[in-house]
N, CA, C and O atoms as CSV, one atom per row, in Angstrom:
chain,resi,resn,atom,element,x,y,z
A,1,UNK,N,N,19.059,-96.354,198.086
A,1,UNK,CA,C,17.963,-95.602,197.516
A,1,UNK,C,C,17.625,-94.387,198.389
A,1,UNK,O,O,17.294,-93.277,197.974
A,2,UNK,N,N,17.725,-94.669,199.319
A,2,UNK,CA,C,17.500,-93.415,200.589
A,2,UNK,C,C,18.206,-92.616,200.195
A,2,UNK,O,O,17.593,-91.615,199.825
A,3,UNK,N,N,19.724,-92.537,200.038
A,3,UNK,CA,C,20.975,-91.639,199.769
A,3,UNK,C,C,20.211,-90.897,198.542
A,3,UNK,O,O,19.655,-89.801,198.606
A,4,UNK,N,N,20.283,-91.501,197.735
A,4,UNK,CA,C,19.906,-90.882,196.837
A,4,UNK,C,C,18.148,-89.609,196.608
A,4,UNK,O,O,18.198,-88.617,195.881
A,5,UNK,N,N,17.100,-89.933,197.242
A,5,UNK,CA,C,16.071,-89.215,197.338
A,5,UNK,C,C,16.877,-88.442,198.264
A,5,UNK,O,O,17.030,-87.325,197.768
A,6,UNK,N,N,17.423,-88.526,199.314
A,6,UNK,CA,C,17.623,-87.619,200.315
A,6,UNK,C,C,18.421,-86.466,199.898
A,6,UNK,O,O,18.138,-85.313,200.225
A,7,UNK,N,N,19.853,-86.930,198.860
A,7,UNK,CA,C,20.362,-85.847,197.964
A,7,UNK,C,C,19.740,-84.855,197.063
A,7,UNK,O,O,20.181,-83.760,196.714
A,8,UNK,N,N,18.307,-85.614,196.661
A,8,UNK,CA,C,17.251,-85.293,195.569
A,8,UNK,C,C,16.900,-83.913,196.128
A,8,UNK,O,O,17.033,-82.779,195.669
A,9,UNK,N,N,16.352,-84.448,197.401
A,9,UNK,CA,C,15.273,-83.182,198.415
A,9,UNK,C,C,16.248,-82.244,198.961
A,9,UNK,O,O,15.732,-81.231,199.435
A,10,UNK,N,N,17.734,-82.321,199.032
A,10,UNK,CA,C,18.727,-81.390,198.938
A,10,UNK,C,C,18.415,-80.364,198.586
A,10,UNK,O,O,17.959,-79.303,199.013
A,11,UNK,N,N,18.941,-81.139,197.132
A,11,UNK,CA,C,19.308,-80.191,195.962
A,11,UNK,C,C,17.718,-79.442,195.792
A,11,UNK,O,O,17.639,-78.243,195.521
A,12,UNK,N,N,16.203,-80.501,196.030
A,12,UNK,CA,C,15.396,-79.587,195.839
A,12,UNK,C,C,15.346,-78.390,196.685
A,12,UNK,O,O,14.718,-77.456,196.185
A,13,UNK,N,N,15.925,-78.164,198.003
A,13,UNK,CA,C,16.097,-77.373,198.673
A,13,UNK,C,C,16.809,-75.639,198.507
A,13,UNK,O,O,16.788,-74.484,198.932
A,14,UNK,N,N,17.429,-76.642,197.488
A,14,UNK,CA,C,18.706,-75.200,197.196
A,14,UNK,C,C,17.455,-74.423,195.790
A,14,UNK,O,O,17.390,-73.219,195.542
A,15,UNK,N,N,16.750,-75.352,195.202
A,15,UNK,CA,C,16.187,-75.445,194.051
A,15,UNK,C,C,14.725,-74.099,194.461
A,15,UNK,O,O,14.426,-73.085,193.830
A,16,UNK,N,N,14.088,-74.701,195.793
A,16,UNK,CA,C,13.208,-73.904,196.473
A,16,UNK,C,C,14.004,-72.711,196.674
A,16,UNK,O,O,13.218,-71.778,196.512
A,17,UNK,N,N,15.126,-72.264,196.937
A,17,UNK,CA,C,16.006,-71.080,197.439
A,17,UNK,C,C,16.235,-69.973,196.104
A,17,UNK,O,O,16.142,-68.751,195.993
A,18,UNK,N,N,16.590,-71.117,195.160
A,18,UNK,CA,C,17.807,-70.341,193.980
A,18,UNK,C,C,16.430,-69.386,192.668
A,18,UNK,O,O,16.249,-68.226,192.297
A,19,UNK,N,N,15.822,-70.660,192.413
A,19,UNK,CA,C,14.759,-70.161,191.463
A,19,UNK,C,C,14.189,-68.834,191.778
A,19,UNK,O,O,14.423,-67.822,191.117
A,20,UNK,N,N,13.427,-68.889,192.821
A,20,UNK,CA,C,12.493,-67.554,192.958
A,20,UNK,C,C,13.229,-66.309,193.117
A,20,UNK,O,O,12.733,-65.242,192.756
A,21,UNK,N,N,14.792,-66.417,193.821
A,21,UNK,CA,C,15.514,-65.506,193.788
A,21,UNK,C,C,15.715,-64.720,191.924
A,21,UNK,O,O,15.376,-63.600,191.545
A,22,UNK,N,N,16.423,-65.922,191.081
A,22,UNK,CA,C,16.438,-65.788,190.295
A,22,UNK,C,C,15.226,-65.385,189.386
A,22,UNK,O,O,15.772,-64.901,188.395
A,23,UNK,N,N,14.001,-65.334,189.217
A,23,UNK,CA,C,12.713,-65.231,188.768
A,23,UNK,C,C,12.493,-63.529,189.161
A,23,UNK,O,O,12.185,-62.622,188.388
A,24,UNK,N,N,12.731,-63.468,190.436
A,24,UNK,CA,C,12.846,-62.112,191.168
A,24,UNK,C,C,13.742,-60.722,190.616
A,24,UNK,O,O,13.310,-59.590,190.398
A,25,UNK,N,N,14.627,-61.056,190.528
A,25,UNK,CA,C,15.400,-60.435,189.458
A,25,UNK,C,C,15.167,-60.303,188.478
A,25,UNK,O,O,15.119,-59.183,187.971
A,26,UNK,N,N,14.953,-61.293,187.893
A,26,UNK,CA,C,14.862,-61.553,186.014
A,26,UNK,C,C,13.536,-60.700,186.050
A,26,UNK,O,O,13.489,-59.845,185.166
A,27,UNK,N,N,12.411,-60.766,186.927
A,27,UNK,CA,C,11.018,-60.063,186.223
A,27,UNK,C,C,11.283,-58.620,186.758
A,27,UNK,O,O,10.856,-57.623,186.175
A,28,UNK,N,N,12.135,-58.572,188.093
A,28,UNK,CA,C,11.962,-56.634,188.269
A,28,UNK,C,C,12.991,-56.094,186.586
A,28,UNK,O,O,12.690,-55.270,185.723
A,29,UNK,N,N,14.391,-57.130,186.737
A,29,UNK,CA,C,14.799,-56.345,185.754
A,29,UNK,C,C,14.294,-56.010,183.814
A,29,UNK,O,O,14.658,-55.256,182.911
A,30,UNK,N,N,13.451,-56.922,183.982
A,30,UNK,CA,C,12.685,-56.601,183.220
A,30,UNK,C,C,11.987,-55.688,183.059
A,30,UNK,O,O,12.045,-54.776,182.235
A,31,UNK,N,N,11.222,-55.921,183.926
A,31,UNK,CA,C,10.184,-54.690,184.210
A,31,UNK,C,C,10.509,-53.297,184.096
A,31,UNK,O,O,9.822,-52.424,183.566
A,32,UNK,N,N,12.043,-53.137,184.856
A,32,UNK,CA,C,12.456,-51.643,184.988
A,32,UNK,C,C,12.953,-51.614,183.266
A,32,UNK,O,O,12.779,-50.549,182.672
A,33,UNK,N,N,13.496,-52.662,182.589
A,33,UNK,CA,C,13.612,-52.257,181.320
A,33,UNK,C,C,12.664,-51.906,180.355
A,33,UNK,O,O,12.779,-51.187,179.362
A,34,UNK,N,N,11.705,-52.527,180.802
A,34,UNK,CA,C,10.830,-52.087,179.355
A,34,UNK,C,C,9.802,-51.457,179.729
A,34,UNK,O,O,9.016,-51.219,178.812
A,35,UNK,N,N,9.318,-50.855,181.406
A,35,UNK,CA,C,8.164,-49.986,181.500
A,35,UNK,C,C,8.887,-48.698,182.043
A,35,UNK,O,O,9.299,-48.705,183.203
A,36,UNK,N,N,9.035,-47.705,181.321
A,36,UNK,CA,C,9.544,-46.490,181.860
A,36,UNK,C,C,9.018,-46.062,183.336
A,36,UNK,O,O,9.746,-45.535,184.177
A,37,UNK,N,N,7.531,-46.392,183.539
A,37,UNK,CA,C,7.182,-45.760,184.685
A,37,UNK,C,C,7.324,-46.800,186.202
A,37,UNK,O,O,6.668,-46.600,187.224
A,38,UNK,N,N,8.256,-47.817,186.028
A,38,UNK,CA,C,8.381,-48.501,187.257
A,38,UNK,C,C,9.429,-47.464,188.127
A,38,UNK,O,O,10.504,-47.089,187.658
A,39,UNK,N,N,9.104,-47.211,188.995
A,39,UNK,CA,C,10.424,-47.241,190.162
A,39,UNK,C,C,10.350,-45.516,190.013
A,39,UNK,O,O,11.203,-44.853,190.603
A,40,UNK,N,N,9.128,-44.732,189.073
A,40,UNK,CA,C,9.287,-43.318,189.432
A,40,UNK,C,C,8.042,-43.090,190.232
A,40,UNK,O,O,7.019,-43.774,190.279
A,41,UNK,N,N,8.401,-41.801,190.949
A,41,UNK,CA,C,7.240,-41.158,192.462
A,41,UNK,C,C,5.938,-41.601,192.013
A,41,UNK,O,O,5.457,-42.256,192.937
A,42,UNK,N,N,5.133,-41.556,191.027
A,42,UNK,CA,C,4.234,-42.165,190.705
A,42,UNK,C,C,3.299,-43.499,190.771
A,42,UNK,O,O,2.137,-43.839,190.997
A,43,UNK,N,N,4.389,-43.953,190.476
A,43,UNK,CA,C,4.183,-45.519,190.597
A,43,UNK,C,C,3.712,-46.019,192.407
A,43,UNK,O,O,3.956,-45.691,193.569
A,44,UNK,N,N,3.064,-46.808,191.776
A,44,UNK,CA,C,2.501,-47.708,193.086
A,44,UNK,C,C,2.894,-48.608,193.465
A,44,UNK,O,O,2.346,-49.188,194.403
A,45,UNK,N,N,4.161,-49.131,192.788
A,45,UNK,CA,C,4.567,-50.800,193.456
A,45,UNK,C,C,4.485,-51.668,192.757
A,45,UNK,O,O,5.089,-52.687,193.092
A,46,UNK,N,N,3.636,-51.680,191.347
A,46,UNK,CA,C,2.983,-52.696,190.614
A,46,UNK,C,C,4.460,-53.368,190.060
A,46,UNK,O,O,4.446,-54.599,190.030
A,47,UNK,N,N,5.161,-53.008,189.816
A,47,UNK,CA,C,6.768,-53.300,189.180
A,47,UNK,C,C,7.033,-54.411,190.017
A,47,UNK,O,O,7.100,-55.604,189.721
A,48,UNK,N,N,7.199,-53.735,191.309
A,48,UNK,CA,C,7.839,-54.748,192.330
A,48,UNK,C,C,7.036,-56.453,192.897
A,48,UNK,O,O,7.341,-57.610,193.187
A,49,UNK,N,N,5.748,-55.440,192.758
A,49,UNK,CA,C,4.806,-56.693,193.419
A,49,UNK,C,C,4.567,-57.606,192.429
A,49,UNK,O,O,3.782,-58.538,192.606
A,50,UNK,N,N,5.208,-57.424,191.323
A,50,UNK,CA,C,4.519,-58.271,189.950
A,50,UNK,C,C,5.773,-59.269,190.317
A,50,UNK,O,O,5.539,-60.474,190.406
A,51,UNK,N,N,7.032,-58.796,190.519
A,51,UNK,CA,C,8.425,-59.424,190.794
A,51,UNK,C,C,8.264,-60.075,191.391
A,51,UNK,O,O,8.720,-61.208,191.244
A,52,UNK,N,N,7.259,-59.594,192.759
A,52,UNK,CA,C,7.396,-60.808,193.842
A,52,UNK,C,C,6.355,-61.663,194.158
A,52,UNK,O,O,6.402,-62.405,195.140
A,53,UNK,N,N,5.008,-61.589,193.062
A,53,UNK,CA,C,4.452,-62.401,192.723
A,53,UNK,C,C,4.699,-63.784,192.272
A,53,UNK,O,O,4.323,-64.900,192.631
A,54,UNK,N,N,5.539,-63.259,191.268
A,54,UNK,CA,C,6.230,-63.974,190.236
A,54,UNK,C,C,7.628,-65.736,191.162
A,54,UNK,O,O,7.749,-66.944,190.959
A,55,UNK,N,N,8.149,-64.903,191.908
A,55,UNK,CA,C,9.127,-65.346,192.740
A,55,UNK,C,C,7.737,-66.099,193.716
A,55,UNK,O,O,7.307,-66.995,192.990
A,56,UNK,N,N,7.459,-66.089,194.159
A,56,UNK,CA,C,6.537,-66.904,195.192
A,56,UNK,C,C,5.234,-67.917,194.342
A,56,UNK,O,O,4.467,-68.787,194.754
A,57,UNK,N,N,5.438,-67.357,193.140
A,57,UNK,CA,C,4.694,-68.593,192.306
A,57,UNK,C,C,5.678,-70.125,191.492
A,57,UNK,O,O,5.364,-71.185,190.949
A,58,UNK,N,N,7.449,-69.116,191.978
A,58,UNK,CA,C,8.012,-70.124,191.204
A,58,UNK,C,C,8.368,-70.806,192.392
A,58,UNK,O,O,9.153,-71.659,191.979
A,59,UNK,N,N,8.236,-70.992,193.990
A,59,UNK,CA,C,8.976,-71.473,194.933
A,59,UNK,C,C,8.616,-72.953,194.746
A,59,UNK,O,O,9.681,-73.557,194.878
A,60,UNK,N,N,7.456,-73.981,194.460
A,60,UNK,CA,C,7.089,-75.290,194.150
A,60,UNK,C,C,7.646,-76.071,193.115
A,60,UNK,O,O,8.075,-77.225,193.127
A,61,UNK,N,N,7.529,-74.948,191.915
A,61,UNK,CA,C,7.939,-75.445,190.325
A,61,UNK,C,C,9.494,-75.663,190.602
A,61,UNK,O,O,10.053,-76.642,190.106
A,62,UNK,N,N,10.486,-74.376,191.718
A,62,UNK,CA,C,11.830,-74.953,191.458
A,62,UNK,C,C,12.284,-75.863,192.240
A,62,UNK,O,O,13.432,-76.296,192.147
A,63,UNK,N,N,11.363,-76.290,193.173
A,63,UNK,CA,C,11.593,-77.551,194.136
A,63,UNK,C,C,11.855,-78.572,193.211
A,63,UNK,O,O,12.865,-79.247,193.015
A,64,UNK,N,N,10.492,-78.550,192.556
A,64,UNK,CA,C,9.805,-80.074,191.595
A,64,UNK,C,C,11.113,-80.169,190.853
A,64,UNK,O,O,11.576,-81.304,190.747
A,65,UNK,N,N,12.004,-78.848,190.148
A,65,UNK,CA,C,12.745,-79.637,188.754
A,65,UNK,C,C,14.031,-79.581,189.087
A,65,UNK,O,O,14.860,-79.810,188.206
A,66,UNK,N,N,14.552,-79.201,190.706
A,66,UNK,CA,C,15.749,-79.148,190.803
A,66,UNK,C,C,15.644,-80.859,191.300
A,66,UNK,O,O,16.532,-81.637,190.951
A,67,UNK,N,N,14.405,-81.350,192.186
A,67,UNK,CA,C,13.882,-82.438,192.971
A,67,UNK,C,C,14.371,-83.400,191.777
A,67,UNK,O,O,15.288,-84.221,191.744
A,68,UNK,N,N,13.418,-83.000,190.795
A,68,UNK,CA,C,13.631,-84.458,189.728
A,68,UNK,C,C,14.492,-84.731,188.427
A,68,UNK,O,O,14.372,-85.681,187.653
A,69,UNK,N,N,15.453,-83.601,188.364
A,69,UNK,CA,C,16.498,-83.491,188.060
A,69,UNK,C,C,17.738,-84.103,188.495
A,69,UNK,O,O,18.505,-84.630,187.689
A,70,UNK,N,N,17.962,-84.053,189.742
A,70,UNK,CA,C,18.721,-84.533,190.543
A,70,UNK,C,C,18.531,-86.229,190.499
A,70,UNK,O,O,19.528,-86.951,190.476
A,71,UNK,N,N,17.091,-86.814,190.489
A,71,UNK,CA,C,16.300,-88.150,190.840
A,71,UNK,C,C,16.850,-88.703,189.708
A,71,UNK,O,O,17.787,-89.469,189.931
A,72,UNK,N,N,16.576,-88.556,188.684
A,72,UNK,CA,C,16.483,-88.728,187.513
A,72,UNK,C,C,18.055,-88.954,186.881
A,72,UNK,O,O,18.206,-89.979,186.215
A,73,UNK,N,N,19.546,-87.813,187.101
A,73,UNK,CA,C,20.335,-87.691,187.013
A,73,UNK,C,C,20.994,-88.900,188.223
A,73,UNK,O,O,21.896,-89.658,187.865
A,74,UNK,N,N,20.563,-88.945,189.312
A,74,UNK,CA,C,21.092,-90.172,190.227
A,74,UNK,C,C,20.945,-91.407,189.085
A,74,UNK,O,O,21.753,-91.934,188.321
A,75,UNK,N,N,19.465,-91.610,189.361
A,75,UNK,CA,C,18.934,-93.162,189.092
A,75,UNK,C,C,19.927,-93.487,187.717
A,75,UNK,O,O,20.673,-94.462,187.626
A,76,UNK,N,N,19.789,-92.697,186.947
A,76,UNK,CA,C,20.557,-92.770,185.726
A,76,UNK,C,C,22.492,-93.579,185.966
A,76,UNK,O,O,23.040,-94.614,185.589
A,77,UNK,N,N,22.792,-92.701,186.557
A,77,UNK,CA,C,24.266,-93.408,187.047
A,77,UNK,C,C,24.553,-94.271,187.986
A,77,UNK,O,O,25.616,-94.880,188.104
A,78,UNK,N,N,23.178,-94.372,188.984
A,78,UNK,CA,C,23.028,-95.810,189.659
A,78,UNK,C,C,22.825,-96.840,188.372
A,78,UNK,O,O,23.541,-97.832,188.237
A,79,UNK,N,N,22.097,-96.599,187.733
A,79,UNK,CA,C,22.072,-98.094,186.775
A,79,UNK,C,C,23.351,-98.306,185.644
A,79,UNK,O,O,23.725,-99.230,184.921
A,80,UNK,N,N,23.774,-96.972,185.908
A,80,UNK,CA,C,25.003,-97.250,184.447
A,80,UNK,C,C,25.953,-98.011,185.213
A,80,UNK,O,O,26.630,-98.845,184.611
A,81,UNK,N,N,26.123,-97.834,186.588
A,81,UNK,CA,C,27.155,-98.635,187.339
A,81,UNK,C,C,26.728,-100.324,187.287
A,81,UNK,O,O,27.548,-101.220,187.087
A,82,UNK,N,N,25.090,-100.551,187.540
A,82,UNK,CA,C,24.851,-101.919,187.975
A,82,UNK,C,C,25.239,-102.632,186.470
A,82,UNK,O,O,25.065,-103.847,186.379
A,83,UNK,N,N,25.660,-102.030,185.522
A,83,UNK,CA,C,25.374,-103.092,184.472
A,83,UNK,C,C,26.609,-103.179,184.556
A,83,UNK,O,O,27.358,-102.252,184.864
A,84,UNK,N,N,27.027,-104.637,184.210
A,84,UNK,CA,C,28.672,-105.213,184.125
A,84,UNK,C,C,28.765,-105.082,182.841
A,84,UNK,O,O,27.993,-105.338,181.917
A,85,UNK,N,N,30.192,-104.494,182.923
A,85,UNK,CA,C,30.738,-104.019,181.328
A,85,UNK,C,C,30.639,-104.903,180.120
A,85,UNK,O,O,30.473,-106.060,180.506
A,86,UNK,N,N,30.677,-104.820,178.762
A,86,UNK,CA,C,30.779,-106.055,177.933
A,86,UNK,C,C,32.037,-106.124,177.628
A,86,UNK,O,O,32.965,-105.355,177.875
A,87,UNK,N,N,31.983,-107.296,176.964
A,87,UNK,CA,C,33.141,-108.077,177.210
A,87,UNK,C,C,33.380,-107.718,175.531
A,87,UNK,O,O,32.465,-107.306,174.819
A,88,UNK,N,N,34.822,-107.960,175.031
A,88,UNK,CA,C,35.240,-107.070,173.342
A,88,UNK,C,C,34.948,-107.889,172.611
A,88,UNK,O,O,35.980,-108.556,172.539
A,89,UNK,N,N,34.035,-108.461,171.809
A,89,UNK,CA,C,34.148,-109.232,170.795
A,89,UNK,C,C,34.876,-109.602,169.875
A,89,UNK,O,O,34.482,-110.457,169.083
C-alpha cells in the first residue's frame, strides 16, 4: 500500500509541475489570440499576469487529479489482480 500512495504523490508531483505550465500557455495563448491589445507598448501586463495567475491557481487542483488519478488507477489493478480467475463453466 505504501508503494502505491508513494507512486500516487509522484506522479502528483509531476502533476504540481505539468498543469500550471500547461494552464500558462493555454491562457497567455489565448489571450494573445483574442485580445489584440496584449503584448503591444501600451499594455500593462494584464495578459501576462492573468496567465500567471491562472498557473499558480492551478498548482493544488493538478496535484489533487494527477494524485488521485494515479490512486484510483493503482487500487483498481491491485484488486483486479487479488481476485482469482473463474473457472469456465
Amino acid at each position: 500500500m505504501f508503494r502505491i500512495i508513494a507512486k500516487a504523490a509522484l506522479l502528483g508531483v509531476a502533476g504540481l509541475v505539468a498543469v500550471p505550465v500547461v494552464v500558462f500557455f493555454g491562457v497567455l495563448i489565448l489571450g494573445y489570440a483574442f485580445d489584440p491589445r496584449c503584448g503591444t507598448p501600451g499594455d500593462s501586463g494584464g495578459c501576462e499576469m492573468g496567465a500567471a495567475t491562472s498557473a499558480i491557481a492551478s498548482v493544488i487542483p493538478g496535484f489533487m487529479l494527477f494524485f488521485f488519478v494515479s490512486l484510483l488507477l493503482s487500487l483498481r489493478r491491485k484488486k483486479r489482480e487479488e481476485q482469482p480467475p473463474q473457472e469456465p463453466s
